[in-house]
N, C-alpha and C positions, 0 to 999 in steps of 0.2 A: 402359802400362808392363808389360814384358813378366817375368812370375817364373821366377825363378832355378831348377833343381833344387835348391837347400836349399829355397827355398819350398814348392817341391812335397810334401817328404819332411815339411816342418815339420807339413803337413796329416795327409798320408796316416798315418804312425806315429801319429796319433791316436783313426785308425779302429777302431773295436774291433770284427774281424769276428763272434768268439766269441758275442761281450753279443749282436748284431745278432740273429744264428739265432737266440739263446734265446727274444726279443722274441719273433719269427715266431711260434717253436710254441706260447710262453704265451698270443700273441693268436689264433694259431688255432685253438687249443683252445677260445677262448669263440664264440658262435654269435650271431651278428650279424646274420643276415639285416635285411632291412630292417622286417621286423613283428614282430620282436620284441623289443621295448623290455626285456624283464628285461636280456638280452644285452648290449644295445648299453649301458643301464645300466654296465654291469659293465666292458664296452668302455670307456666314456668314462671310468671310474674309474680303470683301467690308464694312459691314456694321461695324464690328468693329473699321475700321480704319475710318468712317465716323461717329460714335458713339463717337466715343474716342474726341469729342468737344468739348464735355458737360463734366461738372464735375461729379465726384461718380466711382464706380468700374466697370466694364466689368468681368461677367463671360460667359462660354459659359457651358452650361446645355446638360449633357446628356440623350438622349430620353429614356421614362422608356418602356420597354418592351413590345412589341403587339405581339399578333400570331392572325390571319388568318385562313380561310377553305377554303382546294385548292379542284379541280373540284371533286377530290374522297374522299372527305369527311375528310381528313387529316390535322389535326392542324401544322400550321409552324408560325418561329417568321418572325416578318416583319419588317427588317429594317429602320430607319428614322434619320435624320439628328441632326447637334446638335441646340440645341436654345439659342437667345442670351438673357443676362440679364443686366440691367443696373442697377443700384442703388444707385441712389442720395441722399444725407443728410438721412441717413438710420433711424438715431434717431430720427427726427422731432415730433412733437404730432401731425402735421398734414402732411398726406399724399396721394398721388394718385396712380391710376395706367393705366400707356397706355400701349396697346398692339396692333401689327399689326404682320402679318403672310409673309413670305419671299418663300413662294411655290405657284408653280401657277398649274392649273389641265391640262398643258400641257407637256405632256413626251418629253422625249428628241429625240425620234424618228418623234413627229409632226410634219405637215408641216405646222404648224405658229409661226415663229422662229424669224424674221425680223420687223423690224420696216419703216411703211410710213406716211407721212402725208396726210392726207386727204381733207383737206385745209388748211388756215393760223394758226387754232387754233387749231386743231383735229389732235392728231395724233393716229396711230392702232400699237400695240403691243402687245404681250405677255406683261399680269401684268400690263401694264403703270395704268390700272385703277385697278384693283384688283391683289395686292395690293403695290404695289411700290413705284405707287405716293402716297398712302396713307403714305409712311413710311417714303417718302421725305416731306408730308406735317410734319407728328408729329416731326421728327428732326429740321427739321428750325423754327417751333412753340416755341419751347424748347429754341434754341437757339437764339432766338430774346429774350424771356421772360428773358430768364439768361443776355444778355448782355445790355439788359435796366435797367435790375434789379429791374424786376416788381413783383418777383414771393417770396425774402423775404425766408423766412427760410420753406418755402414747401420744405416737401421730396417728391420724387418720386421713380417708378421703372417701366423701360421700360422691355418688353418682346417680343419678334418675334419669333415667333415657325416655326416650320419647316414642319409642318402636318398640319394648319388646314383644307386646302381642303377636307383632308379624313376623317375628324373629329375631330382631335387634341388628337384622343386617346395616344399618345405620350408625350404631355404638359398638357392631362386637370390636371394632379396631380400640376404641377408646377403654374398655373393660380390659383387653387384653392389656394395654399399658397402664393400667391404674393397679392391674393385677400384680405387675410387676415389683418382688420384694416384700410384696405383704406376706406376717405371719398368718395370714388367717384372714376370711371372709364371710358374712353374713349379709343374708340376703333376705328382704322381706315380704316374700311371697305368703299368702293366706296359707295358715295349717294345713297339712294336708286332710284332714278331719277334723269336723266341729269340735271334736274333744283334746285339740292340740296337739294331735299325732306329728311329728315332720316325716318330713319325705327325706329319704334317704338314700339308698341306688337309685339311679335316674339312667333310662334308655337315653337314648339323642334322635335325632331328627332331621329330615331331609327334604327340599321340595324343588322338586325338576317341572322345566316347563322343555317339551321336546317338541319342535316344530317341522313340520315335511312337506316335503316343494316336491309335487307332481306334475303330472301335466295334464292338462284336458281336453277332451274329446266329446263329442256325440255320443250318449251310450246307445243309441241304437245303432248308428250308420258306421261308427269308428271305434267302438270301445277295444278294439285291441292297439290304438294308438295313445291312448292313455296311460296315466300310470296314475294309479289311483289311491293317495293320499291316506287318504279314510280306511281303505284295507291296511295298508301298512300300518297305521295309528292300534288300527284294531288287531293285527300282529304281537305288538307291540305287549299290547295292554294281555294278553294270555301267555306271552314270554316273561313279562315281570310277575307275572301270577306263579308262575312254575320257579323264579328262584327264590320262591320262599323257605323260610327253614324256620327252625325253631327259634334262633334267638335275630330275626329278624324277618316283619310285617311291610307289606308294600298295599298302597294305596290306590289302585289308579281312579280319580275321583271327577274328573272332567276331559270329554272330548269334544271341541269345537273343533267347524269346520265342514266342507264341501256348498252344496246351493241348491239349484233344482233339480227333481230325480231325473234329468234325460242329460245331464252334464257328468262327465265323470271328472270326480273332486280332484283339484290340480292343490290345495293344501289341508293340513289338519294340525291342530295343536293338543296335546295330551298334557296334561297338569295330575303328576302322580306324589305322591308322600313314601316316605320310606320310615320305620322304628327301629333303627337297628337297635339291640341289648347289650351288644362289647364292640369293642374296637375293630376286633374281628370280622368281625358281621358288616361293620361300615368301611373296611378296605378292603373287604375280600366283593360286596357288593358296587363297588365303584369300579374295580380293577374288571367283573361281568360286564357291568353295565356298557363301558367300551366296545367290548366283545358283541354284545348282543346289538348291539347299533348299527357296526357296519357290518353286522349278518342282514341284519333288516335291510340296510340301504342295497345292497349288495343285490337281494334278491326282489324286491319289488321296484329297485330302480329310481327310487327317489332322493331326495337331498335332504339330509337329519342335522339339524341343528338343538344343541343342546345349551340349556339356559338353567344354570340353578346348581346345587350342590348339598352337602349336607350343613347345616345351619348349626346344628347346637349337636358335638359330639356326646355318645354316651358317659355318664357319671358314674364311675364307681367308686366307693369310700375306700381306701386306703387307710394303713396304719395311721397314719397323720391325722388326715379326717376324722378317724372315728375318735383322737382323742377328743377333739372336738367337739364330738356329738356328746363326749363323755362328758364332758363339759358342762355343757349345756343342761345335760341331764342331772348332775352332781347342784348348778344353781336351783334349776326347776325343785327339786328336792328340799333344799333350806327354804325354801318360798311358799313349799305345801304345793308346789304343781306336779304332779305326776308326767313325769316326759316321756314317752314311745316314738318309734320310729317304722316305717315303713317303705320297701319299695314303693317306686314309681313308674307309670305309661308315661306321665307329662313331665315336659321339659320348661328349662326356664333360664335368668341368664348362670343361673350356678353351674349350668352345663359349660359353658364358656370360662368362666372364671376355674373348675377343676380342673379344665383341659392346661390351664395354664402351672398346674402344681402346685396350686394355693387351697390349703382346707377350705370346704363352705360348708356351713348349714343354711340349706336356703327357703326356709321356711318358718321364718322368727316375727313373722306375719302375725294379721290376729288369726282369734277363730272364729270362723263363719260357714260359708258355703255357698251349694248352687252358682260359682261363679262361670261367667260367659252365659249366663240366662239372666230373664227376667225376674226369675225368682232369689238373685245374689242376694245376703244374707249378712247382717256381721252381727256376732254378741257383744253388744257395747260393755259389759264387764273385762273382757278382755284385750281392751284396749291398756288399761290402765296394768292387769295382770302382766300380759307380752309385755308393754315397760319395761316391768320392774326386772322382769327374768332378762331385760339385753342388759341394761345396768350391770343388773350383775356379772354378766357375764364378760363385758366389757371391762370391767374392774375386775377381773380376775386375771383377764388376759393381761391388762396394764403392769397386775401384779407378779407378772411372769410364772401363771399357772399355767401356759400351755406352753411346748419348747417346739 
């Protein structure tokens, strides 16, 4: 059922671009990073009272458990904040799910703290583009759709986690169950291009902390009583260089470990990254990985302990998906937006919500840039634009344009 231009306007004049910026700079003002819980505190607090618009429940979701490997090789847990849940018309037979993230990978100690504008339309902040404004577009999207009364007895269920930056290892449990039975999911990660490209194929991601128990010696008087840590670390790091391939990238990016030059290093810890591109690539590299470990331990004699796995499997679009995207593109269109699409290196939590069988477009975010730097970026016109385009889209889907 195709909407009318009075449909369209019924939406759009409901968008309150003013309210939207204000959102932005009161949530960019507060410091989010993902470790510091006062912040995110305060975060969550904002958004509930900003959430509570919409109709359905607010729960606030406790983070399920992580631990960590600190410089000596020692498991600890790692704290995280709580996440919010919304849930609207719970029962429906049809339902969706959006999700945006409320931490930004800037600590509270950083020094990009403030907000400027850069000219009339641009302004730099922490978060304004990833992900804030994203989470100021999905709220007013919602509540245009609810006060036109476009959207009809669609349920949904919002989520803002509190970790994705570091992976969402904290929420992927709770994404996976929210994912559950949805037709469809939207995700509001910043455009992948200032010009509102989305991201489309997404690789996945993986980060191993591997730790090794030698033993130590004198390296002048004893060094053949040793077993030396640091060598096997550094084994290690030119056997994951050699199982590279084409449709998957490995990282090795930090090695801690050993003491003074006349001690032979009794441990070492290696923190590497993995990109795999298909599915492929991330169980045929786990199924090595094993392999090459107890070759390592085996012949240098030391104790390998593995910590970590792959976080966010690769995305690829599927028939399902792309109608999706066709979707999205077909709104963009009646709206004057021009929609494209692109692969992606970066992952997000749409990697996790695919995995579960549920379309995503996860990029209905604003447009901006440079984010994870000082020079983050958002176009404040398109705060109010990305609106209108989830409206619609969202009242399309209500309308049983996507099967």
């Amino acid at each position: 059922m195709q909407q009318t231009p009075a449909s369209h306007t019924a939406l759009t004049e409901r968008i309150d671009a003013p309210a939207m910026l204000e959102q932005v700079q009161a949530w960019s003002a507060i410091n989010t990073g993902t470790a510091n819980l006062d912040g995110l505190a305060k975060q969550v607090d904002a958004l509930v009272n900003a959430f509570s618009a919409l109709p359905g429940e607010i729960e606030l979701v406790e983070p399920a458990p992580v631990t960590a490997i600190d410089a000596n090789g020692h498991e600890f847990a790692k704290p995280h904040g709580r996440h919010m849940v919304l849930r609207v018309r719970p029962q429906a037979n049809r339902r969706i799910l959006l999700t945006g993230h409320m931490d930004t990978v800037f600590p509270a100690d950083h020094a990009f703290q403030g907000l400027k504008w850069l000219d009339g339309e641009t302004l730099n902040g922490p978060g304004v583009a990833d992900m804030k404004g994203g989470i100021a577009v999905m709220l007013q999207a919602l509540k245009a759709a609810e006060a036109a009364g476009t959207i009809g007895a669609l349920g949904y269920d919002v989520m803002i986690n509190s970790d994705e930056e570091t992976g969402s290892l904290a929420s992927s449990g709770l994404i996976a169950e929210l994912a559950q039975g949805k037709l469809a999911a939207l995700t509001y990660e910043p455009a992948a291009l200032p010009d509102g490209t989305l991201a489309h194929e997404r690789g996945g991601t993986g980060n191993y902390s591997i730790t090794f128990t030698g033993k130590s010696a004198h390296a002048g008087r004893d060094p053949h009583e040793g077993r030396n840590a640091v060598v096997a670390a550094a084994d290690l790091i030119l056997r994951l260089k050699g199982m590279e391939r084409d449709d998957l990238t490995i990282n090795p990016a930090k090695l801690e470990g050993g003491a003074a030059n006349n001690v032979v290093p009794d441990y070492a810890v290696l923190r590497f990254n993995i990109r795999p591109k298909s599915t492929e690539a991330m169980e045929g590299f786990e199924r090595d990985l094993a392999q090459v470990l107890a070759a390592v331990e085996l012949e240098h004699e030391v104790g390998i302990h593995r910590h970590g796995g792959v976080t966010r499997p690769p995305k690829p679009v599927d028939e399902r998906a792309q109608r999706l995207f066709d979707l999205v593109k077909a709104c963009g269109a009646e709206l004057g937006q021009a929609i494209r699409w692109q692969s992606s290196g970066g992952v997000c939590d749409g990697n996790n919500i695919a995995a579960c069988g549920v379309p995503v477009v996860d990029t209905m975010g604003v447009r901006g840039g440079a984010i994870h730097s000082p020079e983050e970026f958002l176009i404040v016109p398109s705060l109010a634009e990305r609106a209108a385009l989830s409206a619609l889209v969202i009242t399309r889907i209500a309308n049983g344009e996507l099967h």
